[in-house]
C-alpha positions, -999 to 999 in steps of 0.1 A, spaced: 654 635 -784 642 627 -818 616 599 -806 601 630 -783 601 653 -813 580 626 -829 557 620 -799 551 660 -794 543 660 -833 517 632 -833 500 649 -800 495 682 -819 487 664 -854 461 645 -831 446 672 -810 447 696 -835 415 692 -854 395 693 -821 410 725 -811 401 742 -846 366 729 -847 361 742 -807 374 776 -822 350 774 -849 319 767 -828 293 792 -828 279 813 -799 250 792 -802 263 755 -805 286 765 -773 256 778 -755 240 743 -768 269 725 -757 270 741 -720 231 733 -720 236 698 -724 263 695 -697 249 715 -674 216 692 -683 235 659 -676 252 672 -643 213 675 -636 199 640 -645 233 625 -619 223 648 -591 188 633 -597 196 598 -599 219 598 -570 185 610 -550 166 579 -569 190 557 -552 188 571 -523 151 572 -521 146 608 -520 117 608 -545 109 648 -542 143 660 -542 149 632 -577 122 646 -593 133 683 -587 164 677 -604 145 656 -633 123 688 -639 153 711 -643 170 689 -664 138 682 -690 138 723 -686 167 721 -708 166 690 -728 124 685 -725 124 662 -755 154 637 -739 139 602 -736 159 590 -699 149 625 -676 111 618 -687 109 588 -683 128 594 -646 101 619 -642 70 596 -653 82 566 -631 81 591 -600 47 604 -606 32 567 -609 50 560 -575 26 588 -562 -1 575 -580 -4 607 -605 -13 584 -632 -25 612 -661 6 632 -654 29 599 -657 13 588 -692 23 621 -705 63 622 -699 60 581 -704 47 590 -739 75 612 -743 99 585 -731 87 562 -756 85 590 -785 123 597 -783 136 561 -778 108 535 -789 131 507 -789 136 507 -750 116 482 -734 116 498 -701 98 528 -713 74 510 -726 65 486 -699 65 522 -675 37 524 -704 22 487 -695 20 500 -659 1 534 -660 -21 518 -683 -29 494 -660 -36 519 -631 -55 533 -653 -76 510 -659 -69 502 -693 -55 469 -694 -60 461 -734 -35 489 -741 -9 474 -719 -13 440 -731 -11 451 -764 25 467 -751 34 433 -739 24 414 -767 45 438 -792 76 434 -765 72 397 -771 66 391 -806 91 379 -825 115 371 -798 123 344 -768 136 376 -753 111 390 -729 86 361 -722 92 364 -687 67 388 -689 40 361 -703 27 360 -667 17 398 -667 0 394 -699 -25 367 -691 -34 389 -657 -44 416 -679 -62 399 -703 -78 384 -673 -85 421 -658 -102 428 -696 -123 398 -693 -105 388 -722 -109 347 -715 -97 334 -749 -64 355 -750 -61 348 -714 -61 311 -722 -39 315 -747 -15 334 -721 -15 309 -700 -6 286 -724 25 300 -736 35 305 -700 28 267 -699 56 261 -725 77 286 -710 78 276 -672 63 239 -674 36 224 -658 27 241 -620 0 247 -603 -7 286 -602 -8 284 -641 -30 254 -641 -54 268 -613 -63 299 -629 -69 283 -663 -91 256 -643 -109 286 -629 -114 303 -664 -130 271 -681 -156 261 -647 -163 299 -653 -175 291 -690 -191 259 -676 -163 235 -694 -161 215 -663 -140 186 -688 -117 212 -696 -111 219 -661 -106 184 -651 -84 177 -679 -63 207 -661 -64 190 -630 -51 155 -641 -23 170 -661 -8 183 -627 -14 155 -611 9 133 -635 29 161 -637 41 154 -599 30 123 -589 21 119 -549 14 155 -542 -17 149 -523 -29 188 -527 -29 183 -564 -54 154 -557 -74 171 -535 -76 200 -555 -94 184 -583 -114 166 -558 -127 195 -544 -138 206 -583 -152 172 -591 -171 171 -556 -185 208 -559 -198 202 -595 -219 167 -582 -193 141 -591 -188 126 -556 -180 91 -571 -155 102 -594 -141 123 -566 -146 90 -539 -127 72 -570 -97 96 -580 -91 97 -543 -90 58 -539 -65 53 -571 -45 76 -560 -41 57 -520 -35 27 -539 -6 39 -554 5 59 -522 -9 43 -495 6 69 -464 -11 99 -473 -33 111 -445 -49 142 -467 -62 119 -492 -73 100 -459 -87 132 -443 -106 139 -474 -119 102 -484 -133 105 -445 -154 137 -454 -170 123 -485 -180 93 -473 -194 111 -442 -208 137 -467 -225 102 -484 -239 89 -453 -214 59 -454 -205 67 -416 -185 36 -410 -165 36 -442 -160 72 -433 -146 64 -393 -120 40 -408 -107 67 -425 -102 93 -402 -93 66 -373 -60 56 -405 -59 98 -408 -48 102 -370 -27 71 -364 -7 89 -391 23 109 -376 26 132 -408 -9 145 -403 -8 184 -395 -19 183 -357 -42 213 -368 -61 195 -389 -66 168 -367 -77 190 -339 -102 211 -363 -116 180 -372 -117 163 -337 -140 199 -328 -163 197 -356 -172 161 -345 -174 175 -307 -201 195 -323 -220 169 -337 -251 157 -311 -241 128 -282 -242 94 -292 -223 61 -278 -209 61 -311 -199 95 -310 -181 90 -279 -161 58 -289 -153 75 -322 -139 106 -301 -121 81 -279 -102 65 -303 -92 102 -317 -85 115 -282 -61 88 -277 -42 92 -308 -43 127 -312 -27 123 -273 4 94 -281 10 117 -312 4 155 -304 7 157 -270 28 191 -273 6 210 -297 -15 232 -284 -44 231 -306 -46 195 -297 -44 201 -257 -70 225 -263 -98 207 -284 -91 173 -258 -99 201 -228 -131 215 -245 -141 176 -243 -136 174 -207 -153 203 -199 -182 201 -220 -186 167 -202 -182 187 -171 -148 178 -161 -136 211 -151 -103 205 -133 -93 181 -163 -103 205 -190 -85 236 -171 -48 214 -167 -50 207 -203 -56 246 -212 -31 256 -192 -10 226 -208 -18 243 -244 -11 278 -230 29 265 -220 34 256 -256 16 283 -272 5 311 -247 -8 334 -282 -42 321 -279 -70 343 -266 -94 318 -267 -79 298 -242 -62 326 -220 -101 336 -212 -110 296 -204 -85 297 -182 -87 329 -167 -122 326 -158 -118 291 -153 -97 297 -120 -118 329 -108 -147 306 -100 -125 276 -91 -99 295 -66 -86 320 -43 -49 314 -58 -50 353 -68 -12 345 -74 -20 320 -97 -46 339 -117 -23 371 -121 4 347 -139 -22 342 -165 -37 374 -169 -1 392 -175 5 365 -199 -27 378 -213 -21 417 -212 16 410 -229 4 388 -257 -34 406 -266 -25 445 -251 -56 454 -270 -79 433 -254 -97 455 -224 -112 423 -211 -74 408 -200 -67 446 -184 -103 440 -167 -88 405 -153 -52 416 -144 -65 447 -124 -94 423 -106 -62 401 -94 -44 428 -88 -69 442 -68 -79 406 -46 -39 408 -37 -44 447 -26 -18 456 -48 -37 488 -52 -17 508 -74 -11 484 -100 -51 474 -102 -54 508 -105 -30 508 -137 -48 478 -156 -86 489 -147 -78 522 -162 -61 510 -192 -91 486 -193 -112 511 -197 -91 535 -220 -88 506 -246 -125 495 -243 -140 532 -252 -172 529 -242 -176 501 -266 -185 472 -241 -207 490 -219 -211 462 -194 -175 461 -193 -172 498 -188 -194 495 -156 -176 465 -142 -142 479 -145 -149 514 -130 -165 495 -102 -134 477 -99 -114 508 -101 -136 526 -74 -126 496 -54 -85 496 -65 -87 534 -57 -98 532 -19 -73 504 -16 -43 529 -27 -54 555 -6 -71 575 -27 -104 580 -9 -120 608 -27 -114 594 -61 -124 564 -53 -159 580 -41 -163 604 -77 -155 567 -95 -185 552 -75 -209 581 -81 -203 578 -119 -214 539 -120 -243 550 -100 -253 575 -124 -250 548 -152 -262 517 -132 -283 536 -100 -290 495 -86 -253 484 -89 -253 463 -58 -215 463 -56 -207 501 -59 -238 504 -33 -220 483 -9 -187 494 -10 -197 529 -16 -216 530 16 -189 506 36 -163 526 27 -183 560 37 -185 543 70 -154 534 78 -146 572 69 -175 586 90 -186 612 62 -221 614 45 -234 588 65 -270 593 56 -265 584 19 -245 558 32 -275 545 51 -297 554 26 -277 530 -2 -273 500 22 -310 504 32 -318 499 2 -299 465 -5 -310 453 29 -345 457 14 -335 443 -20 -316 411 -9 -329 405 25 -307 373 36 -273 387 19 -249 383 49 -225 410 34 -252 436 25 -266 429 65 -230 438 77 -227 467 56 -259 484 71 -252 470 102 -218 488 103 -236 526 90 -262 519 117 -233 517 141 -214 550 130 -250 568 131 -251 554 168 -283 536 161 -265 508 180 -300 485 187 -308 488 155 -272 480 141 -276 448 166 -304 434 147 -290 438 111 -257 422 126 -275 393 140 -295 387 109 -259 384 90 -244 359 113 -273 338 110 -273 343 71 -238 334 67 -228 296 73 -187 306 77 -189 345 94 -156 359 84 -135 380 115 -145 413 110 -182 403 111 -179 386 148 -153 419 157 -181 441 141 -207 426 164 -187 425 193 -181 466 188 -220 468 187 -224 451 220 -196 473 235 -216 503 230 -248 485 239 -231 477 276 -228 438 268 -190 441 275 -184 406 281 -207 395 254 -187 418 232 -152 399 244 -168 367 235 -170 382 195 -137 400 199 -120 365 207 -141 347 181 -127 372 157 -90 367 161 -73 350 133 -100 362 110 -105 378 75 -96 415 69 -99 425 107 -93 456 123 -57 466 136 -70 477 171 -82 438 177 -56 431 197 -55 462 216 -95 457 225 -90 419 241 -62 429 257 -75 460 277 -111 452 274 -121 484 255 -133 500 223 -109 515 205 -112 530 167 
């Protein structure tokens, strides 16, 4: 019992004082005291939004708490690092100021400083904040860095030099540091300087071709080619297996006229394995460029037949080897090697359009052509020419509806921008419209190009084809394939088309001659040509004549579905 006597004794001797000075607080110091805690339960609530993100909400609580305590150091500077994040630069530099007034010695508060006077544009004043957070202390040189970019931003070369200096001794010898003081001296013409720079990192990390080429590139663009020709050479002595150095030793020596000394470097360059297959690909199409020679070609040769042994599953190089072969006209060749690029790397536009149109003049594998062109549509879905291309196959397959899909997103993503393209795709889509049944629309789509393009041969003819085969407004009908008969007098299709109008007008003799005149224009007549012309000599009485065509027609392209039905009963039927 004593021991707890003692204890209770020691907790009121302890506590004591605290409860007689609380007594003896005045209504003011309480009201004070409340103040300040309600103040701090204010700067939490606010940083708990900082964390989360929740700038507005942050800088709410912030405000309420600097309405109590305005001259507290942490809620203004809260307050100022908000308003820069919103780019209210003026309203940050005055609660920064603050900051800094009530607690100069935090660094944070001042580089808040650095920052708005940065954004303002002011970067003296910030280096000068910098400079004062640095002197006198290896503390805070990690921000040596930031200094010499605003002395840079001042135009302040000297103490940027300096800067970069002591960033030197602080982080050693690399190349960002040594680049932008390279760039500082060439800018006050002290090209020694500069090379100076570039040697130093080149000893600093010995076999690092870019260092080399780096400072070639200065010596060549300031007229020292030979020292260039010579750093290059001294440096391939020492490490012979650096195709860069070879890559570059190949362009000055062409740049000199030395052509020969110049092909034995880039023939070394591309028997080298490490060489980026990009660079030997951008290279091999520069030559590609250059004008036709013998020598040209066995230079190429050799480069084609490396880059192949090497590279053969890059992309870049299937793709420069194909634009050989087809600029030498080998189509077939130059289309299996695009499409041998476009298996390893299908993210080329380029060569998705090579392709593409490559096989719309070169075959009737529709199929084929709609593999590539959804390849197209999925990797460039902003490109209105591949929605143009995927709705044509579409459209030569008759899947209707889905040509319909891709011409009109063709057209939505184009906006009026191509205006060739516009035209061709709303022809297009006049054409995918009729095929899914959609008749009338089809017919508005047509009299839009018309409006645009009145001597669109290919909205004529379909337009007035299509009117046919409905048997409505078959005078503008005539009057459109009339006037392509007259236009393109020997055009098998266009004769058919009239033809056909004449025929659903009943001018069956003259439909007879139009129809002739297309068999005779076209070398291979397709089935519905022979079963058109045999429907013509029906109504003309020539009803074995018109058998003769009927037969000739079976097996034929895009026939009728009462063919069958006609040969076997020996009648018209529509």
């Amino acid at each position: 019992m004593k021991i707890l006597q003692i204890s209770i004794f020691l907790i009121i001797c302890l506590t004591a004082p605290s409860m007689l000075s609380a007594q003896k607080l005045s209504r003011k110091e309480k009201k004070q005291e409340l103040e300040q805690l309600k103040a701090n339960r204010l700067f939490i609530d606010g940083q708990r939004y900082m964390m989360l993100e929740d700038f507005d909400r942050a800088y709410f609580y912030f405000k309420k708490t600097l309405e109590l305590t305005p001259h507290e150091a942490a809620p203004n500077f809260k307050v100022a690092e908000i308003l820069l994040r919103a780019n209210q630069v003026d309203e940050a530099l005055a609660y920064g100021m603050k900051a800094v007034d009530a607690d100069p010695s935090n660094k944070y508060y001042r580089l808040v400083m650095a920052e708005v006077f940065t954004k303002q544009g002011q970067p003296g004043k910030a280096a000068e904040i910098l400079e004062d957070l640095m002197a006198n202390t290896t503390e805070n040189q990690n921000y040596i860095l930031d200094l010499a970019s605003l002395y840079l931003s001042a135009g302040d070369f000297d103490n940027a030099l300096s800067a970069l200096d002591r960033a030197e001794d602080y982080y050693g010898v690399i190349d960002q540091l040594i680049f932008q003081k390279q760039r500082i001296y060439l800018r006050r013409n002290n090209l020694k300087a500069a090379v100076e720079e570039g040697k130093k990192l080149i000893n600093s990390s010995p076999g690092n071709a870019q260092n080399v080429i780096s400072l070639v590139e200065i010596l060549f663009n300031n007229g020292r080619s030979q020292e260039a020709i010579d750093l290059i050479e001294d440096n391939l002595k020492a490490y012979p297996n650096q195709a860069e150095l070879q890559m570059a030793a190949y362009a000055l020596y062409r740049e000199r006229g030395d052509v020969a000394t110049a092909e034995d470097f880039i023939k070394t360059a591309f028997s080298n394995p490490d060489l980026d297959p990009a660079i030997k690909a951008k290279a091999f199409a520069e030559i590609l460029q250059e004008m036709k020679t013998e020598r040209r070609e066995r230079l190429l040769d050799t480069l084609e037949k490396s880059m192949l042994e090497l590279n053969s599953n890059d992309a870049d190089v299937n793709t420069v080897v194909g634009d050989r072969a087809f600029f030498a006209g080998n189509k077939e060749q130059a289309l299996a090697l695009y499409r041998t690029s476009l298996q390893i790397n299908p993210a080329n536009a380029q060569v998705l359009q090579g392709v593409i149109t490559n096989l719309f003049e070169s075959t009737q594998d529709f199929e084929t052509i709609e593999t590539y062109t959804i390849i197209a549509v999925d990797e460039f879905p902003e490109r209105p020419e591949f929605w143009f291309f995927d709705g044509t196959a579409k459209l030569a397959q008759k899947k209707g509806e889905a040509a319909v899909e891709s011409l009109e997103k063709a057209i939505e993503i184009n906006r009026g921008r191509n205006k060739q393209l516009d035209l061709l795709a709303m022809a297009s889509l006049g054409d995918a419209l009729h095929q899914a049944g959609k008749k009338e629309e089809a017919f508005k789509m047509y009299d839009k190009v018309l409006t645009e393009k009145p001597d669109d041969e290919h909205v004529l003819n379909n337009y007035a084809y299509f009117l046919s085969l409905s048997k409505q407004n078959l005078e503008k009908a005539k009057k459109m394939s009339e006037g392509l008969v007259k236009r393109f007098p020997k055009n098998a299709t266009y004769l058919d088309t009239h033809a056909w109008v004449l025929f659903q007008l009943k001018e069956y003799e003259d439909a007879r001659s139009f129809m002739e005149r297309a068999l005779a224009s076209e070398e291979n007549p397709s089935g519905i040509m022979f079963e058109h012309y045999g429907d013509i000599l029906y109504h003309l009485g020539k009803r074995n004549e018109a058998m003769t065509y009927w037969k000739k027609a079976e097996g034929g392209d895009d026939i009728s579905e009462f063919l069958n039905k006609k040969i076997r009963d020996q009648k018209y039927y529509d």
